[in-house]
VMD Tcl script that builds the backbone (N, CA, C; Angstrom):
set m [mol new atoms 417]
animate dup $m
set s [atomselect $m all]
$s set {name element resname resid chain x y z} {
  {N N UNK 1 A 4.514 -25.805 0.950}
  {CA C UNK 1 A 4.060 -25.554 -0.409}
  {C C UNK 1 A 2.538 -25.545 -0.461}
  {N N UNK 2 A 2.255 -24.222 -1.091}
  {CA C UNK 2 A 0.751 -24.652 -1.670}
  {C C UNK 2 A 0.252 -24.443 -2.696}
  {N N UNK 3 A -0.410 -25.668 -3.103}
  {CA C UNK 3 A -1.331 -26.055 -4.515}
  {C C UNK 3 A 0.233 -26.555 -5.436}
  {N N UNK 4 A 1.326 -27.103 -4.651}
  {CA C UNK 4 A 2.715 -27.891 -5.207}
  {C C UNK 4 A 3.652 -26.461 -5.550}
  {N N UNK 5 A 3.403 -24.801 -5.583}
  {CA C UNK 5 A 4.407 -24.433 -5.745}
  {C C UNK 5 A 5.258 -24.315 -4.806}
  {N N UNK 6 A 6.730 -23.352 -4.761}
  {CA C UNK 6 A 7.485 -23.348 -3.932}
  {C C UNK 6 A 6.933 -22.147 -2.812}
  {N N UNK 7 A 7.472 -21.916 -1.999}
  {CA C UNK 7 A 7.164 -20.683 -1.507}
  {C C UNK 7 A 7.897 -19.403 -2.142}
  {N N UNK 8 A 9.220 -19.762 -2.443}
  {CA C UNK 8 A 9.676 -18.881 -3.309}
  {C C UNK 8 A 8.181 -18.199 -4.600}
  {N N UNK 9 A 7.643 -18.928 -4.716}
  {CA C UNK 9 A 6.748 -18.684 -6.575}
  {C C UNK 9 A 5.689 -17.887 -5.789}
  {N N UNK 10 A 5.286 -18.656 -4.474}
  {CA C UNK 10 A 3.717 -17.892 -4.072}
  {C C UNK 10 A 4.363 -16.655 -3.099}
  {N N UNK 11 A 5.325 -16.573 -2.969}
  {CA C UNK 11 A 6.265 -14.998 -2.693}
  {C C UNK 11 A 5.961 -13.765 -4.184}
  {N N UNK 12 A 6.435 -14.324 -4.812}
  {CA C UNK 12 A 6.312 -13.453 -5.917}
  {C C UNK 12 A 5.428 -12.841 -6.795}
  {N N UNK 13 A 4.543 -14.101 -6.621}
  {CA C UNK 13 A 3.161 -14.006 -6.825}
  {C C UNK 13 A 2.470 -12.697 -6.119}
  {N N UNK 14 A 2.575 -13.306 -4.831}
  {CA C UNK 14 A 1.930 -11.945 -4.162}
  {C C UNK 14 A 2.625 -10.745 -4.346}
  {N N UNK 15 A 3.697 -10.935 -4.115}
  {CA C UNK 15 A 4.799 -9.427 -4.213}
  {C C UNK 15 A 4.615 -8.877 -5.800}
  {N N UNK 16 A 4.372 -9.451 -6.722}
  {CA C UNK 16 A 4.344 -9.019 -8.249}
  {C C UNK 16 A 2.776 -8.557 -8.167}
  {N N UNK 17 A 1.912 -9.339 -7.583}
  {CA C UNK 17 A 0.330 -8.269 -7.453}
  {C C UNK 17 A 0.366 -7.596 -6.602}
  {N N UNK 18 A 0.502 -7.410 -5.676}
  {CA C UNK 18 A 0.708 -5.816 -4.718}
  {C C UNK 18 A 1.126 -4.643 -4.850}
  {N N UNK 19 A 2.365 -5.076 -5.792}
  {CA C UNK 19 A 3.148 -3.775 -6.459}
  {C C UNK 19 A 2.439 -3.096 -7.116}
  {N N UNK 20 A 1.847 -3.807 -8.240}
  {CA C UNK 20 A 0.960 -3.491 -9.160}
  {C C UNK 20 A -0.289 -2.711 -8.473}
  {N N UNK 21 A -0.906 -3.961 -7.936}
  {CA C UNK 21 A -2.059 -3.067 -7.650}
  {C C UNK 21 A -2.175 -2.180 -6.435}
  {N N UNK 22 A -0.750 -1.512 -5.516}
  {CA C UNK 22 A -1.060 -0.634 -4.492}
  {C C UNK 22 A -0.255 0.608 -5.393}
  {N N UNK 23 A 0.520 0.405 -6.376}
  {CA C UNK 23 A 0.616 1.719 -7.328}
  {C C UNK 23 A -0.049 1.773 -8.056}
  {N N UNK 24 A -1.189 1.609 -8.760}
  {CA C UNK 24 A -2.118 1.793 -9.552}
  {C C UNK 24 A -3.361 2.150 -8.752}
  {N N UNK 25 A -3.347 2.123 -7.755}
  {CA C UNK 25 A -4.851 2.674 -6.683}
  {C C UNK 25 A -4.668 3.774 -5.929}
  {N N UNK 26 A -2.770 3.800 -5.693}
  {CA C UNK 26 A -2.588 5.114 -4.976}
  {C C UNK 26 A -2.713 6.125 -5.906}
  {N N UNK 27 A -2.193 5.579 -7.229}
  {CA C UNK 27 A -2.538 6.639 -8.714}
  {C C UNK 27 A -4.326 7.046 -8.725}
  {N N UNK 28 A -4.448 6.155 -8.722}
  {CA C UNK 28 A -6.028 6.327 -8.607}
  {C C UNK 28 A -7.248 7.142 -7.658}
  {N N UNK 29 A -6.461 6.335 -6.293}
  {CA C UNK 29 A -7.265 7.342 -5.096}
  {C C UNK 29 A -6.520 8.938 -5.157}
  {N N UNK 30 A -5.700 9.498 -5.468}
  {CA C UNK 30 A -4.968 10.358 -5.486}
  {C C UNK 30 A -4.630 11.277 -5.963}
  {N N UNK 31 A -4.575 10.954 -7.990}
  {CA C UNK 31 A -4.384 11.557 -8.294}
  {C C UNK 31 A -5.717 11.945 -9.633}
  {N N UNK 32 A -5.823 10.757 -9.954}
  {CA C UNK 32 A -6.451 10.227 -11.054}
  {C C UNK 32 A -8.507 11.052 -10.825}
  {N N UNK 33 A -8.619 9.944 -9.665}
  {CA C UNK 33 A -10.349 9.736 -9.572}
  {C C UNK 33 A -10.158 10.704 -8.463}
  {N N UNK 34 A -9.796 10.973 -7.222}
  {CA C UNK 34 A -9.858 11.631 -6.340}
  {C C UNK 34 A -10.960 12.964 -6.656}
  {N N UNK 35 A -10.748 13.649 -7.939}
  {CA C UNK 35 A -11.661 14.938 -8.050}
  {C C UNK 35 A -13.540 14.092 -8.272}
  {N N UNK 36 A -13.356 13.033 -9.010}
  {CA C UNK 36 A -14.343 12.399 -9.289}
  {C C UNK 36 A -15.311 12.123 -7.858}
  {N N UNK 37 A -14.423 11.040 -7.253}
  {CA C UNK 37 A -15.138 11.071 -5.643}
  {C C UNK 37 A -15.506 12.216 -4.894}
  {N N UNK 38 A -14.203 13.143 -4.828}
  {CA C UNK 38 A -14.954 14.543 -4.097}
  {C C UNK 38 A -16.332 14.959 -4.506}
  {N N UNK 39 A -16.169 14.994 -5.828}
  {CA C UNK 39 A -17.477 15.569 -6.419}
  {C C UNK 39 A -18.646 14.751 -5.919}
  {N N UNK 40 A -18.927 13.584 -6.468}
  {CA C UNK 40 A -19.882 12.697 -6.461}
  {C C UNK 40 A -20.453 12.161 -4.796}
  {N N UNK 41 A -19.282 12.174 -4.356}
  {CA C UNK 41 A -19.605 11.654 -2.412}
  {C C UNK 41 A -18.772 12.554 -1.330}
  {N N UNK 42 A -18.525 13.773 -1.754}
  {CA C UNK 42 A -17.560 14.948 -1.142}
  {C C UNK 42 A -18.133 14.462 0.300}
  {N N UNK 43 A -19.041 14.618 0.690}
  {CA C UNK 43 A -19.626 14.991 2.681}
  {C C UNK 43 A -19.163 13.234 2.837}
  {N N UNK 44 A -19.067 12.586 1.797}
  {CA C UNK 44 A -19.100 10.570 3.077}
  {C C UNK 44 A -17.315 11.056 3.246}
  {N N UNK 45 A -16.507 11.625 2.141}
  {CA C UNK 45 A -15.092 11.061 2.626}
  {C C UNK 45 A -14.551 11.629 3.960}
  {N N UNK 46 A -13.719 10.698 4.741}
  {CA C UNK 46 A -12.927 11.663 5.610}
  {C C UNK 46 A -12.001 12.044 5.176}
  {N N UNK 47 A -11.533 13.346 5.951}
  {CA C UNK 47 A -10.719 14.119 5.055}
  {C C UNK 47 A -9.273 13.516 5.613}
  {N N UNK 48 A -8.799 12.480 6.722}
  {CA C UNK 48 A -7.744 11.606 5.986}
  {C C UNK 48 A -8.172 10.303 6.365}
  {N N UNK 49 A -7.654 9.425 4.948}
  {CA C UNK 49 A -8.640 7.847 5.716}
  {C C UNK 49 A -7.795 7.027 7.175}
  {N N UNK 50 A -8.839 6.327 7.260}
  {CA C UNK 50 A -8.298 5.625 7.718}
  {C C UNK 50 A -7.477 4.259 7.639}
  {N N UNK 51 A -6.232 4.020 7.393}
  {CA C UNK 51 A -5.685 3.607 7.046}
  {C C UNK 51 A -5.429 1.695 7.387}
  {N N UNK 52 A -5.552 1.408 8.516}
  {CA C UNK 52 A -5.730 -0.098 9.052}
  {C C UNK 52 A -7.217 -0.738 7.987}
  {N N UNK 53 A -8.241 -0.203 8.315}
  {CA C UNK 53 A -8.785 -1.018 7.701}
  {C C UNK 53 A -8.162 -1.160 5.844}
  {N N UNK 54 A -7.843 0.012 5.296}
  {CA C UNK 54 A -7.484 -0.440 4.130}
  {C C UNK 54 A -6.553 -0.853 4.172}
  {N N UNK 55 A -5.405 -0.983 4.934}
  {CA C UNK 55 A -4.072 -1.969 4.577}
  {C C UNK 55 A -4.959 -3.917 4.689}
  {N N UNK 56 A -5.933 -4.273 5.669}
  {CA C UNK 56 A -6.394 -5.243 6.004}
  {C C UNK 56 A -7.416 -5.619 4.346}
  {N N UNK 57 A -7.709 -4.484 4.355}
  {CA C UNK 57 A -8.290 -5.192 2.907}
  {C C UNK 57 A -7.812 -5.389 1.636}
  {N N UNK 58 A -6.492 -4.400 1.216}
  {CA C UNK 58 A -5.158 -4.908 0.706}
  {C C UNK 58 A -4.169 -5.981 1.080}
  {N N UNK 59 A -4.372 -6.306 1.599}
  {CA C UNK 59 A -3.661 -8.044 2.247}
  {C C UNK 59 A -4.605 -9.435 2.399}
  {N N UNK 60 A -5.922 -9.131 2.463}
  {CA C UNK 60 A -7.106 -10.099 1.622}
  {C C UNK 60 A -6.846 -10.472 0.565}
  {N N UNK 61 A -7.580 -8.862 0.183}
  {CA C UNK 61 A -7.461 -8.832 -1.444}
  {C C UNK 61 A -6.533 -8.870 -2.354}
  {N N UNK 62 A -5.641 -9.002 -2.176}
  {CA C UNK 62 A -4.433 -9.017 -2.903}
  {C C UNK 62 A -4.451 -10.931 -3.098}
  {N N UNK 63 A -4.455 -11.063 -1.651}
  {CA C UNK 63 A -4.366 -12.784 -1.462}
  {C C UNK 63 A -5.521 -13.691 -2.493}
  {N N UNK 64 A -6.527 -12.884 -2.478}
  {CA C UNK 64 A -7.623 -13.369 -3.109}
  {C C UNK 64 A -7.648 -13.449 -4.627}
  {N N UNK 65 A -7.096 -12.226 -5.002}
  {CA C UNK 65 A -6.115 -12.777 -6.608}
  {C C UNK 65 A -5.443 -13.239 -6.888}
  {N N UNK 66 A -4.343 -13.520 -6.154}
  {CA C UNK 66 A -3.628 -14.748 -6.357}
  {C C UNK 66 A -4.047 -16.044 -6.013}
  {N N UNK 67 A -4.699 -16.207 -5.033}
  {CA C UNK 67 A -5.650 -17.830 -4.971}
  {C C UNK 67 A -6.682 -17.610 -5.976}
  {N N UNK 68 A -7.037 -16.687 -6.210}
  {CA C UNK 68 A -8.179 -17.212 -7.224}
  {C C UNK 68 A -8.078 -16.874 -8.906}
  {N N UNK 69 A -7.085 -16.167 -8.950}
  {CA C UNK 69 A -6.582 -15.842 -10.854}
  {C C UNK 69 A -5.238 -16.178 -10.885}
  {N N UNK 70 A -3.739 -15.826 -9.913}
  {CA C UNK 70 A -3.044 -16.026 -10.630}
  {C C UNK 70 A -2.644 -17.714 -10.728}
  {N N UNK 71 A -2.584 -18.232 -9.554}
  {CA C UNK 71 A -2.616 -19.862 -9.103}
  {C C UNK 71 A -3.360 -20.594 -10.164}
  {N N UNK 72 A -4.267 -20.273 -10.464}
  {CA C UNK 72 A -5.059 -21.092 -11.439}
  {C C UNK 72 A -4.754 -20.871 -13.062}
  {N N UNK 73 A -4.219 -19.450 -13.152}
  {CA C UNK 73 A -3.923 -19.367 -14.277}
  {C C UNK 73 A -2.240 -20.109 -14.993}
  {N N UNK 74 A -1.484 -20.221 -14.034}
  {CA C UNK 74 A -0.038 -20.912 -13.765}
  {C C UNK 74 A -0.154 -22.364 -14.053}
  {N N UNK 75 A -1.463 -22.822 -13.262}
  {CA C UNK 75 A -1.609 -24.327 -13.450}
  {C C UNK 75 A -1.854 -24.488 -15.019}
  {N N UNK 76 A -2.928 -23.178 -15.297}
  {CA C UNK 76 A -3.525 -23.808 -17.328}
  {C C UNK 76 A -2.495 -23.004 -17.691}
  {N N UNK 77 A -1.590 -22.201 -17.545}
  {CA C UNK 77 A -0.358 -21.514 -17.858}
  {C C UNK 77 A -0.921 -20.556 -19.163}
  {N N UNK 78 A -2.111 -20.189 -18.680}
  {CA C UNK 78 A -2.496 -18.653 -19.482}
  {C C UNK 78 A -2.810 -17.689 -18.757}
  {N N UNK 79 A -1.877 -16.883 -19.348}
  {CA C UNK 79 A -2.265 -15.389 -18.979}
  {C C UNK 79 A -3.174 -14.711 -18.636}
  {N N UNK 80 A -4.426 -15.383 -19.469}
  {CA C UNK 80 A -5.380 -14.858 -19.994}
  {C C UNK 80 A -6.442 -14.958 -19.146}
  {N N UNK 81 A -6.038 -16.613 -18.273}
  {CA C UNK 81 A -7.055 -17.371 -17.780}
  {C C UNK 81 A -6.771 -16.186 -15.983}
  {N N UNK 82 A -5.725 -15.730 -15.852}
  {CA C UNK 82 A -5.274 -15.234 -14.834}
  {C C UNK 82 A -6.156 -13.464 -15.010}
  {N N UNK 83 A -6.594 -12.973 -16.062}
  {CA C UNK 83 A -6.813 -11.625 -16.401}
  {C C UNK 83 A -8.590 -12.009 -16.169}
  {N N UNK 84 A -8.966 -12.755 -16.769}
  {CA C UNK 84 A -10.283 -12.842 -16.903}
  {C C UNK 84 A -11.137 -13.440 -15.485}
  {N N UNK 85 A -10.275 -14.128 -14.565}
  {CA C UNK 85 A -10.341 -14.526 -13.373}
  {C C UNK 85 A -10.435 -13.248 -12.444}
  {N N UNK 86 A -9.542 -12.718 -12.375}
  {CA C UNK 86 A -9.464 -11.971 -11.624}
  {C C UNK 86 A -10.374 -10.530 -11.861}
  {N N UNK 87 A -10.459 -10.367 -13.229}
  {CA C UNK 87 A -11.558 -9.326 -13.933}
  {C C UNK 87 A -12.910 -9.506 -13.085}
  {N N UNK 88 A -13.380 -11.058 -13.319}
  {CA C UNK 88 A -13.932 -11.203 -12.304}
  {C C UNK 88 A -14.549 -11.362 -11.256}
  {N N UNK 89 A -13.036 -11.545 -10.251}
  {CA C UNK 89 A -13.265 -11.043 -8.822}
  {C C UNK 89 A -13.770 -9.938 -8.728}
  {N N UNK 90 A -12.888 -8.980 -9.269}
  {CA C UNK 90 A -12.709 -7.469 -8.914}
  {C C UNK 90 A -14.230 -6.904 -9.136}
  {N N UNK 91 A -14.875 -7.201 -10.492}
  {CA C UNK 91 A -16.803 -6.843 -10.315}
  {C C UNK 91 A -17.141 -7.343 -9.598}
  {N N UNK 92 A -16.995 -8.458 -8.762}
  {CA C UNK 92 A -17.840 -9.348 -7.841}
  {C C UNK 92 A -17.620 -8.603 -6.440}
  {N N UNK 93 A -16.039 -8.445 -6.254}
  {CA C UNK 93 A -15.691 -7.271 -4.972}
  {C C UNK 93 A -16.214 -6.270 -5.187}
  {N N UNK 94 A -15.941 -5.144 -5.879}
  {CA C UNK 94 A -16.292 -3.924 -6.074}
  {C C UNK 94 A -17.950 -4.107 -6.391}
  {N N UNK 95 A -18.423 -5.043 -7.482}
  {CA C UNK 95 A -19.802 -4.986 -7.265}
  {C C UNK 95 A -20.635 -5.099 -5.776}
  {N N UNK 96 A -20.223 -5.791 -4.958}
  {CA C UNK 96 A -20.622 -6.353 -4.034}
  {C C UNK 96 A -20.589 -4.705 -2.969}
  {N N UNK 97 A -19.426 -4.088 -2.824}
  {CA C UNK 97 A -19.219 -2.891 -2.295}
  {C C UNK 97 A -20.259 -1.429 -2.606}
  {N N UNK 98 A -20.029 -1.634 -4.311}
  {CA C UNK 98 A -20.938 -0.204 -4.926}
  {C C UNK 98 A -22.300 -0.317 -4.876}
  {N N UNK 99 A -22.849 -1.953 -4.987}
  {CA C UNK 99 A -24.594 -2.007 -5.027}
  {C C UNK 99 A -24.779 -1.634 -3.857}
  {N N UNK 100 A -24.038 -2.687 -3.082}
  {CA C UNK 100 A -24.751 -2.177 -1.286}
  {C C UNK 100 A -24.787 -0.637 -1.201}
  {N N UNK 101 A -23.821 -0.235 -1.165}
  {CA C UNK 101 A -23.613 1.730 -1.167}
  {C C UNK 101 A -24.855 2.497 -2.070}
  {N N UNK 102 A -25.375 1.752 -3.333}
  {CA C UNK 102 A -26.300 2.192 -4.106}
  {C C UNK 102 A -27.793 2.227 -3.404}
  {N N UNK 103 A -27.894 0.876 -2.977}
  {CA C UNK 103 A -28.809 0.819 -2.435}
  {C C UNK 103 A -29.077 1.128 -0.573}
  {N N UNK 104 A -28.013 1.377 -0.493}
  {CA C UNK 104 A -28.339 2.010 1.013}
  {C C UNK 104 A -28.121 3.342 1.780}
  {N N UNK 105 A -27.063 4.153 0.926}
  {CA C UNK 105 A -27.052 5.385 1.124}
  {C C UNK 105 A -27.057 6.714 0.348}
  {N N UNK 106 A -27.689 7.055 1.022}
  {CA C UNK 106 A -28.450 8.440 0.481}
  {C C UNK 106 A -27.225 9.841 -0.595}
  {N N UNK 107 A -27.007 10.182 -1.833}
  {CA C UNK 107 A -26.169 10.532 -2.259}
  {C C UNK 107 A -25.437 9.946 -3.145}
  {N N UNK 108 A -25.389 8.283 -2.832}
  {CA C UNK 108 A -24.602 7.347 -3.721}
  {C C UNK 108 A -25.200 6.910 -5.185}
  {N N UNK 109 A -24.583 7.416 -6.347}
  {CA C UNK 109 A -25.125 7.109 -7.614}
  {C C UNK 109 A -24.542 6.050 -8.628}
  {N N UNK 110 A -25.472 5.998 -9.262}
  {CA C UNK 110 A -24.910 4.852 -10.347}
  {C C UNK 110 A -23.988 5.255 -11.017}
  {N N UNK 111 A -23.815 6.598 -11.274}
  {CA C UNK 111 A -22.323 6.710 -12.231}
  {C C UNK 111 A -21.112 6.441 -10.928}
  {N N UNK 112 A -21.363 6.736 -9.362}
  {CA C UNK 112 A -19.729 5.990 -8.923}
  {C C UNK 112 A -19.933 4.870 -9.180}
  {N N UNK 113 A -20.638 4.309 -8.849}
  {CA C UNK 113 A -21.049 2.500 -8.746}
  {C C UNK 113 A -20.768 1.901 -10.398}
  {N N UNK 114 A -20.728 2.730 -11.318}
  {CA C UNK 114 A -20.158 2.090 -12.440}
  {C C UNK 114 A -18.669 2.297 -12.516}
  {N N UNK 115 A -18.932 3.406 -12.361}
  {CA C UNK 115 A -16.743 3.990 -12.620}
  {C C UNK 115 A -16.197 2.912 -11.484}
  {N N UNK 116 A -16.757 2.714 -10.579}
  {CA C UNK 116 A -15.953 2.246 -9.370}
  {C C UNK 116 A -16.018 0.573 -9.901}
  {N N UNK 117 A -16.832 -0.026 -10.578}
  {CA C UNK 117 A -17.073 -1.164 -10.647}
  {C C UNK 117 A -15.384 -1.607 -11.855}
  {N N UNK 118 A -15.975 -0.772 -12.857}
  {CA C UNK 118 A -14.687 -0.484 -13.536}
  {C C UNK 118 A -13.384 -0.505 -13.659}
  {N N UNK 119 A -13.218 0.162 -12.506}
  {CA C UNK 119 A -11.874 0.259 -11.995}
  {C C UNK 119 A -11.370 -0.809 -11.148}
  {N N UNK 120 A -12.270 -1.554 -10.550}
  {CA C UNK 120 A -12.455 -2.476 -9.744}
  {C C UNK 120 A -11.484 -3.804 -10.337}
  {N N UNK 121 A -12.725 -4.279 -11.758}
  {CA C UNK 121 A -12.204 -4.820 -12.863}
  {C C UNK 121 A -11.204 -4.516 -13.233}
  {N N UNK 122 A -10.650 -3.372 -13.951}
  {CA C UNK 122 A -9.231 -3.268 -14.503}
  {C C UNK 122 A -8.083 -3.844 -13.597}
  {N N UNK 123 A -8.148 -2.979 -12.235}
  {CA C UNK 123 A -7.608 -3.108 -11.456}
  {C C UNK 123 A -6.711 -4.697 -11.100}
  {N N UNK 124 A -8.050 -5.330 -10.663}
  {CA C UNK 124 A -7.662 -6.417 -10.758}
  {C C UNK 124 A -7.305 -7.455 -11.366}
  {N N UNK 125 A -7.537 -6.970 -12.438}
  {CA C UNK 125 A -7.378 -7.968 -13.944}
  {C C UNK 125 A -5.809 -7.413 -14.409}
  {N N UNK 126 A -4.953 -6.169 -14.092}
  {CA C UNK 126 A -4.168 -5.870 -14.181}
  {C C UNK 126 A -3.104 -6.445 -13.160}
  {N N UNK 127 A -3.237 -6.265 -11.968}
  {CA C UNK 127 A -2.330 -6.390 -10.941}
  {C C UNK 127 A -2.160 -8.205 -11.201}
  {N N UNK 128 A -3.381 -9.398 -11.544}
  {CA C UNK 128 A -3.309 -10.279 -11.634}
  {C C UNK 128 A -2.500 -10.693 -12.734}
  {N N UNK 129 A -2.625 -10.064 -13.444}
  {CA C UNK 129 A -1.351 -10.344 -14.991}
  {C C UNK 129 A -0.041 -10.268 -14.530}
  {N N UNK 130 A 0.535 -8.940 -13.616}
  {CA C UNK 130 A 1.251 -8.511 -13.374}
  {C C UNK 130 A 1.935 -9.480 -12.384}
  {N N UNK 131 A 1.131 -10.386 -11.338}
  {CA C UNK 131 A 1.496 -11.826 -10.796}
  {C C UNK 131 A 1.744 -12.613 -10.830}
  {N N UNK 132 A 0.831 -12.712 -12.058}
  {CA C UNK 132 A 1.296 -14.131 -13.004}
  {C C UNK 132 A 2.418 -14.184 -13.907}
  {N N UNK 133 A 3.037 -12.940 -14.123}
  {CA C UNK 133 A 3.874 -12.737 -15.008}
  {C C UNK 133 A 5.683 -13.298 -14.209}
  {N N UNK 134 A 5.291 -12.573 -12.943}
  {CA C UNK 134 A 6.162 -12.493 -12.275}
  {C C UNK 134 A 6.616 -13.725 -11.349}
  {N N UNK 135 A 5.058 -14.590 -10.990}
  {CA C UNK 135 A 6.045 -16.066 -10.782}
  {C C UNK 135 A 5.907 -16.973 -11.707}
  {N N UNK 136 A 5.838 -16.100 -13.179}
  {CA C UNK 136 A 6.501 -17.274 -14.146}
  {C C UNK 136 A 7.879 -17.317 -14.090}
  {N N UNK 137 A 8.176 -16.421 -13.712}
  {CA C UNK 137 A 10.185 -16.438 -13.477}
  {C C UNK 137 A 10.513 -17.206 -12.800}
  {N N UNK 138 A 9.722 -17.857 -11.559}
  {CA C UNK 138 A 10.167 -18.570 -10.457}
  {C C UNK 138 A 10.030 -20.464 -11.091}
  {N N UNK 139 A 8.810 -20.433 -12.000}
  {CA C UNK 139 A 8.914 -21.638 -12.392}
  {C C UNK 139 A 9.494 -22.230 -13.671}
}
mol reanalyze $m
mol bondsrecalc $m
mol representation Tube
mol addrep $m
């Protein structure tokens, strides 16, 4: 057990934010923003990614909202405290990602570095609700 739940709860936890947030990013990288990025950073993308490093940073990050928004929000048993936590992470990740990119390569602008920051936030402030929601069933 950790932080006293079952493993069953911190199963679901994760499995209820992953869902969430690896269908809402594949919507995103894909279908949604995809014309946005072409436009704005067309020559950085490869034209197919590479896939290991982003599964490795989807299995962090995923982990990292649930230790750090939904777990905490379960203990004060608000929702809210789980949305605004993880809101955020997700500027602090994604900020941390878009400044560096702003400030170090050539092409990279403040309108991705905002949209991306954005989405960052929602993102995670969504998928974290969506965690917390889901091992409230377990407790």
């Amino acid at each position: 057990m950790l932080a006293g739940y079952s493993l069953l709860t911190l199963v679901v936890a994760y499995a209820g934010t992953a869902v969430v947030f690896f269908a809402l990013d594949f919507l995103w990288l894909t279908v949604l923003g995809i014309g946005f990025y072409r436009g704005e950073i067309g020559a950085l993308l490869l034209d197919k990614p590479n896939l290991a490093p982003a599964a490795l940073f989807y299995l962090f990050y995923i982990a990292g909202i649930v230790g750090f928004a939904v777990l905490p929000a379960l203990n004060a048993q608000s929702w809210l405290w789980a949305v605004i936590a993880a809101v955020a992470l997700g500027l602090l990740a994604y900020g941390t990602y878009d400044m560096t990119n702003l400030a170090t390569l050539k092409g990279w602008t403040l309108q991705i570095s905002l949209i991306d920051l954005a989405w960052g936030g929602f993102l995670s402030g969504t998928a974290a609700l969506a965690g917390y929601f889901a091992a409230r069933l377990t407790t």
